[in-house]
N, C-alpha and C positions, 0 to 999 in steps of 0.2 A: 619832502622825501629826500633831497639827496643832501642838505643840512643835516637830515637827521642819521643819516649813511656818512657823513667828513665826520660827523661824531662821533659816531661807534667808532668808526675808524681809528678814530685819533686814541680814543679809549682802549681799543685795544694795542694798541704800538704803545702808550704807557701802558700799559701793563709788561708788555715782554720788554722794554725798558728797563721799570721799575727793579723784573726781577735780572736786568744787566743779560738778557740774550743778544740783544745788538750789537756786546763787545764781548760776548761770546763769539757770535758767526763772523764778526772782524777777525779777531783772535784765530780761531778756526783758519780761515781766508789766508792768515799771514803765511800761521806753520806749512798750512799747503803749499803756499808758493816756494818756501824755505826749502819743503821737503824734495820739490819738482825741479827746482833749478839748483841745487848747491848738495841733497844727501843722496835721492834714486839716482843710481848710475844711470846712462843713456846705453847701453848693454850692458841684459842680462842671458848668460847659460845658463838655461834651468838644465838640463842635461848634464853628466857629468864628460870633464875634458878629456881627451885621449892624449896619452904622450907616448911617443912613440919612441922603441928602440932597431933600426932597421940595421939586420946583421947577415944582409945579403952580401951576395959580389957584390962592388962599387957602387952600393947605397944606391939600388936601384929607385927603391919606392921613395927614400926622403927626396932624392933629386926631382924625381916626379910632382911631390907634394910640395917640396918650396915653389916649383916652376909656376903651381896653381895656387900659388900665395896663401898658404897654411905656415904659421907662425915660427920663425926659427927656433923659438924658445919649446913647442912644443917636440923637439927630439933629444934624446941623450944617446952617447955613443958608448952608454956600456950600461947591461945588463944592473949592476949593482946601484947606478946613480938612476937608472930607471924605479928600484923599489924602494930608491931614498928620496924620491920626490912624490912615490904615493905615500908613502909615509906620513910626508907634510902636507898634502892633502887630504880630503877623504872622499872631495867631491870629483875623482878623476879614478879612469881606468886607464891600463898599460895594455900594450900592444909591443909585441916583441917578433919579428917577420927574419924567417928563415931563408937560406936556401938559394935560389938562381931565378935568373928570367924566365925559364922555362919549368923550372919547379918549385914556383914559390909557395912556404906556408906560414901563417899565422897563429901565433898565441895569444888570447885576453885575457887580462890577469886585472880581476875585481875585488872591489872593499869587503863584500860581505852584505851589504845595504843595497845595492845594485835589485833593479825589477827586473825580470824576462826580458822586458820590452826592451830597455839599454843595450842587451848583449843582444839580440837579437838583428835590432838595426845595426850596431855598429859592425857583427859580425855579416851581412851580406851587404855592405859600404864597402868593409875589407877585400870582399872574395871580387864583387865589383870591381873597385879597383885594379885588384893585380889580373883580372881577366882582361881588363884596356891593356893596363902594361905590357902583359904578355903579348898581345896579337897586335900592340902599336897603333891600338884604338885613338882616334883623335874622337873629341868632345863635340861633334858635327850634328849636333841635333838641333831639329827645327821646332821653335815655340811659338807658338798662337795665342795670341791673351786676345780673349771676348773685349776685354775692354784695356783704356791706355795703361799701362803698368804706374803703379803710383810708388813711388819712393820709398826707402824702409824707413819704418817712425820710429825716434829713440823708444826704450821701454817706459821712461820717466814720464815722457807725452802721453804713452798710451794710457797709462792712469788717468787722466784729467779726467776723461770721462766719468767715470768711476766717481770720482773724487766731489761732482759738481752732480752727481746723483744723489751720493750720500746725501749732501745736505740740504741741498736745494729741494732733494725730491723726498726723503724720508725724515728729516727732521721736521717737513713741514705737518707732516702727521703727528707729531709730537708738541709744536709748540702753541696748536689749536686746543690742545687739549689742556695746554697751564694755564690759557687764555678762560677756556669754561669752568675750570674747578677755581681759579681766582674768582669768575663772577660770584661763583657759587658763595664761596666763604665771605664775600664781602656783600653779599647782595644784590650783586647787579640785575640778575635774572628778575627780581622780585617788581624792579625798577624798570626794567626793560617790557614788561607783561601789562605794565598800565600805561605806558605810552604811547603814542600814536602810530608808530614803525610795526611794518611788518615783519617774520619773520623772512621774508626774502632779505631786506635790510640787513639783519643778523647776521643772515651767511654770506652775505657779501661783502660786511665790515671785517670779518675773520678771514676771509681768500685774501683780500685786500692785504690785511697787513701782515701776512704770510711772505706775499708776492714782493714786499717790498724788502724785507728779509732776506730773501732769494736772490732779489734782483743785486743785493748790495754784494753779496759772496759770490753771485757770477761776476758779476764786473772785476771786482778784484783777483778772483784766482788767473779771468781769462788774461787780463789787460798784463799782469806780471809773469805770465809763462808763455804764451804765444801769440801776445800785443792786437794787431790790428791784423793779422792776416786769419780773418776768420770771417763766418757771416752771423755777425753779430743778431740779425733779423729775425733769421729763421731759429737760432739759440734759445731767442728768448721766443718765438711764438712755440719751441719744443719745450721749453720750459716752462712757461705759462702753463699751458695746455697740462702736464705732468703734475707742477704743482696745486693747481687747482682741484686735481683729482683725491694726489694724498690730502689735502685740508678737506676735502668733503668727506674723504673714508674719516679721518681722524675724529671729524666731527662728528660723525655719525655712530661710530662707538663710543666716543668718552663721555658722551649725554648721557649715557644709562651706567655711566658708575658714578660714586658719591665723593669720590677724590683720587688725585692721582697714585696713590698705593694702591686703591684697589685695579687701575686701569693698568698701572705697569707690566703687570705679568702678562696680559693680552695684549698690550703692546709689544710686546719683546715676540712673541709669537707670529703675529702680523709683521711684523717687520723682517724677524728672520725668513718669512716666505718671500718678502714684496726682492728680500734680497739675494733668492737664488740665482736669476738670470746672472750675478756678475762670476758664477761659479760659471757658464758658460762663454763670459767671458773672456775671463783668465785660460777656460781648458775649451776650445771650441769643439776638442773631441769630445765631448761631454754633452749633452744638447739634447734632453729628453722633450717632449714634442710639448706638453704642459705647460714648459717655464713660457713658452710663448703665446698662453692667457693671459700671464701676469701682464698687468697696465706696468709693471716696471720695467717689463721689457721691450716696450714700444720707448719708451722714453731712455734707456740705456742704451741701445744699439740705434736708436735716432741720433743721440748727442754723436758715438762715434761716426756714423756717416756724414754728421755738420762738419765735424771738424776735423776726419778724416777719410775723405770723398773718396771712395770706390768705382764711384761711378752710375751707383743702384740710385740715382735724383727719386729712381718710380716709389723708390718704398718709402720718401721720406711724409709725401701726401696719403699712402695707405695707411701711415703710421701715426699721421696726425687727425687723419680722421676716423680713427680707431679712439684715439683719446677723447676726440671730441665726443661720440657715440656714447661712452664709459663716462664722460665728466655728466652730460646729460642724464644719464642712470643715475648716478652718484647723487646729483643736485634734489633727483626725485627720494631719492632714499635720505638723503640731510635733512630734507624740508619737513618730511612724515616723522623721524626720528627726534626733531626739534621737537615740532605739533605739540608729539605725544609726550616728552618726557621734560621737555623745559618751560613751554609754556602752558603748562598744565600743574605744575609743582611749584611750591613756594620758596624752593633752593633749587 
């Protein structure tokens, strides 16, 4: 039995070989690291900048705001070089602040593209503001953090996550599936159905060379962006666990179509769900209660908490044993989907 499982095995890594996926997911691997260390800034404002013209007595508020280390470059001291540098932006609102310590007032002056939401916060930031300045407010507030404060992460890092999803966790849905319609067209199935191996065999020769797939573009993306300070351990038992699950979904639908044209379009639908969570990601205000069925989002917000600890250790075992629960559903629904549609057909 496990001769006949290093088999398969080996039969299917030639296969995604053959059709050069290995130096795809290398390739893949590189551009990632290229893109994380040398093109994504390590800050980003999504927000648009404020530049400020403060045409108070004696520059009350810029004095105030350099003191709190807000950038020299974001004031101009006149009106006219204020609307020549939104000009040259589009991603910046102007702020023009009137008046005395005692009567201060503000004007925002926006692109036209601007939400609510932008003028909204920045306008009671402002009134904020000049309500300390006026009454000689100091910043004396007391903060309590449930847990240790952890450092800000460049933006470029925060992708990894993301990045080592994509492919590790959604292409592996994908490359089980060139694996079955190859059997198909070249007759494996036919050959596989008179041999001694079970279908358990089957699906553990396809998780297998999945896993090692995975394993090859985790290694590389992690080792060239944030080296040895990680827990490589728990990555790969998050990642295991994640990838085992897409190669059972994958396999368990691409059985019942007759080639990958017809599997495509249902792929592409599957996938765009499995990849809503990173929209919650990216916007956490966003976060409808559903996306956290998806098994992609035990395995997206796991990888963040491996690699950038919070503190939440509780959720990384409710999350792995969430997958576990889901790979074992999955395994029962692969094994009946094989049963009936591969080892029962002559393709």
């Amino acid at each position: 039995m496990l001769n006949k499982y290093l088999n398969l095995t080996k039969q299917n890594l030639t296969i995604l070989m053959r059709n050069n996926f290995h130096l795809i997911v290398i390739g893949l691997a590189v551009i990632m690291v290229i893109l994380v260390n040398f093109v994504i800034p390590g800050q980003v404002k999504i927000t648009p900048k404020e530049l400020f013209f403060d045409n108070t007595n004696n520059n009350i508020v810029q004095d105030y705001l350099l003191k709190n280390d807000v950038q020299k470059d974001r004031f101009v001291d006149s009106e006219k070089k204020l609307y020549e540098r939104l000009n040259q932006n589009s991603n910046t609102l102007g702020v023009i602040i009137d008046g005395n310590k005692d009567n201060t007032s503000f004007t925002i002056i926006g692109q036209g593209n601007e939400n609510d939401e932008a003028f909204n916060l920045l306008s009671a930031a402002m009134a904020n503001l000049i309500d300390r300045i006026k009454n000689n407010q100091n910043e004396n507030i007391n903060i309590q953090y449930l847990r240790p404060q952890q450092p800000n992460i460049p933006f470029n890092q925060k992708l990894i996550p993301i990045i080592i999803f994509t492919e590790v966790i959604l292409l592996g849905f994908l490359l089980v599936a060139v694996i079955v319609f190859q059997e198909k067209e070249e007759g494996g199935i036919k050959a596989f159905r008179v041999s001694p191996a079970n279908t358990i065999v089957y699906i553990l020769s396809k998780v297998s060379a999945n896993l090692i797939l995975a394993y090859l573009y985790l290694l590389i993306v992690l080792l060239f962006t944030l080296g040895f300070n990680v827990n490589y351990l728990n990555i790969f038992v998050l990642t295991t666990l994640g990838s085992i699950l897409m190669t059972l979904l994958g396999l368990s639908i691409s059985v019942f179509f007759k080639n990958l044209e017809e599997f495509i379009f249902v792929a592409l639908i599957v996938l765009s769900i499995l990849a809503l969570p990173m929209m919650t990601y990216l916007t956490p205000s966003f976060s409808p209660d559903f996306f956290r069925f998806l098994p992609s989002y035990s395995v997206l917000f796991g990888l963040r908490e491996l690699l950038f600890t919070s503190g939440k250790n509780s959720i990384l075992f409710n999350l792995n044993m969430l997958l576990v629960l889901e790979g074992i559903g999955m395994f029962i629904i692969a094994t009946w989907s094989v049963n009936r549609k591969l080892m029962k057909e002559g393709k």
